[in-house]
N, C-alpha and C positions, 0 to 999 in steps of 0.2 A: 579585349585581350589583357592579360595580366601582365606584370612583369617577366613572369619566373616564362610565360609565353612565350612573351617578345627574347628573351636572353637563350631560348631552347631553338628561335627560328633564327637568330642573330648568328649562331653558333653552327646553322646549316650552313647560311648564307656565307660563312666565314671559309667554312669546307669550298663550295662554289666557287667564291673568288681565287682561293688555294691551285683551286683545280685551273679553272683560267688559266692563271697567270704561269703555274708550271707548267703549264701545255706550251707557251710561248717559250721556253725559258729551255726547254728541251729541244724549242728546234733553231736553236741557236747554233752559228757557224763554231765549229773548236777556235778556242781562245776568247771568244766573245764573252762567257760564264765570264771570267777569272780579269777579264780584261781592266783596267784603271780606266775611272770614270768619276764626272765630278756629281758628287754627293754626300752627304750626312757620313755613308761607309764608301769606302773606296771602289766596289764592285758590286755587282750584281749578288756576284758567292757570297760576299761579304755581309749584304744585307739579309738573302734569305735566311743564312746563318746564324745571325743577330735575330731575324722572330723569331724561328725555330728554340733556339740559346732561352729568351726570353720567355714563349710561351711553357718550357720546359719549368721552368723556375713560378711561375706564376701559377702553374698546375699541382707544383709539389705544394706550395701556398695553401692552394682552394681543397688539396685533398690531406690534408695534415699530414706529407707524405715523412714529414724529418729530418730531408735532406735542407731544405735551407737556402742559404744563397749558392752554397758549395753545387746546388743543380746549375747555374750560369756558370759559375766559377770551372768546375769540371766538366763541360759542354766541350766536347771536341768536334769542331767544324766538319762538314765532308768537303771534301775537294771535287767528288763527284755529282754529278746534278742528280742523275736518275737516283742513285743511293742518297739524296737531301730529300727527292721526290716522294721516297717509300716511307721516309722519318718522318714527314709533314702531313700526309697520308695519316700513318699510326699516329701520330698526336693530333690530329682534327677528329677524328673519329673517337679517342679517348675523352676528348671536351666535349663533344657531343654527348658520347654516355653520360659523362659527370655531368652535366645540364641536366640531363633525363632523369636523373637519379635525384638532381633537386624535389625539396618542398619550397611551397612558399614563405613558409617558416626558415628555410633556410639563407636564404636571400639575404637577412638581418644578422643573422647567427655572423661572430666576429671570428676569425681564424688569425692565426701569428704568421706576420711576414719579418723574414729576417734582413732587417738593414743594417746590418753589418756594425759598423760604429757608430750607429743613429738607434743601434739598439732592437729590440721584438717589438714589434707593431702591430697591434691585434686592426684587423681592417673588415666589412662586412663583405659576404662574399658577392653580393652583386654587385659591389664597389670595384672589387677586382674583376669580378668579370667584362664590366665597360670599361674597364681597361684596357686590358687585353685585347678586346677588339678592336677599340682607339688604336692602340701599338700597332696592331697588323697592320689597320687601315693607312695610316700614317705609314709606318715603312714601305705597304707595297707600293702605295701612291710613287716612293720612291725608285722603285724598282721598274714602274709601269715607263717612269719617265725616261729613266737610264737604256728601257727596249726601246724608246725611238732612236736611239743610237746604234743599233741593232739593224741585223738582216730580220728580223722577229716582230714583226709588227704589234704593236703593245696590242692585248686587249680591252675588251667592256668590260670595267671593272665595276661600276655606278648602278649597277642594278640589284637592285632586293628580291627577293621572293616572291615578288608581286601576284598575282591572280592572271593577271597583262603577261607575261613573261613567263606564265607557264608552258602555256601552248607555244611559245617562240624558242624556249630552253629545251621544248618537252625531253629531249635523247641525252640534254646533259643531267638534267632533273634525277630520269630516271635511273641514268649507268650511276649516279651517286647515292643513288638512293633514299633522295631528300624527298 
């Protein structure tokens, strides 16, 4: 398996756990979303927020979109879950295409990341893209923990695409289309 591979199946897997973990996160009691809890962000809304926030800004990065930091910066939170659900949704599936649309030549290829008063960062784009998936991994782990406080019982989040986990995913597999 190549890299530009593994970052196109990394990038399914990414959608998968999304889906997971909003399926949990949707049948949550009202006030439980929004509710104060201890963590890195304050709430559950708050975290998914912060990927969403992040993956947005990290995407404008990887597709020379121009916008900058001002895509985090100008990120307006939703308060509602299904409406964060349909936002996370359309940007998993946009990182998806933009993988696809990778070469392996592009992997190397340096793009500008705007850090604000640290200045244009030219960075490689599969640099950022383990990033980005580090970040999610990392924040949902957060949010996984915060559902054991929850009527929502956290989900399996620990599983890759496996071969083994086809046939036991197979109806999540398929409804996503991975």
């Amino acid at each position: 398996m190549t890299l530009l591979d593994h970052l196109r199946r990394v990038a399914r897997n990414n959608r998968w756990s999304n889906d997971r973990l909003y399926r949990a996160v949707l049948s949550l009691k009202p006030g439980e979303f929004e509710a104060a809890r201890t963590s890195f962000f304050p709430s559950i809304k708050d975290t998914l927020n912060h990927i969403l926030a992040v993956d947005h800004l990290y995407l404008d990065f990887l597709a020379e979109g121009g916008v900058g930091a001002a895509a985090y910066d100008d990120f307006v939170p939703f308060d509602n879950v299904a409406d964060l659900v349909v936002a996370q949704i359309t940007f998993d599936r946009k990182l998806i295409a933009f993988c696809d649309a990778l070469s392996e030549a592009d992997l190397d290829r340096r793009v500008i990341t705007d850090r604000r008063e640290d200045g244009m960062i030219p960075e490689k784009i599969a640099d950022i893209l383990a990033h980005v998936f580090l970040h999610d991994i990392h924040h949902r782990g957060q949010v996984h923990a915060m559902l054991a406080g929850t009527s929502a019982p956290p989900p399996q989040l620990d599983e890759y695409l496996l071969d083994y986990d086809l046939k036991l995913r197979k109806d999540e597999v398929e409804r996503l289309g991975l």
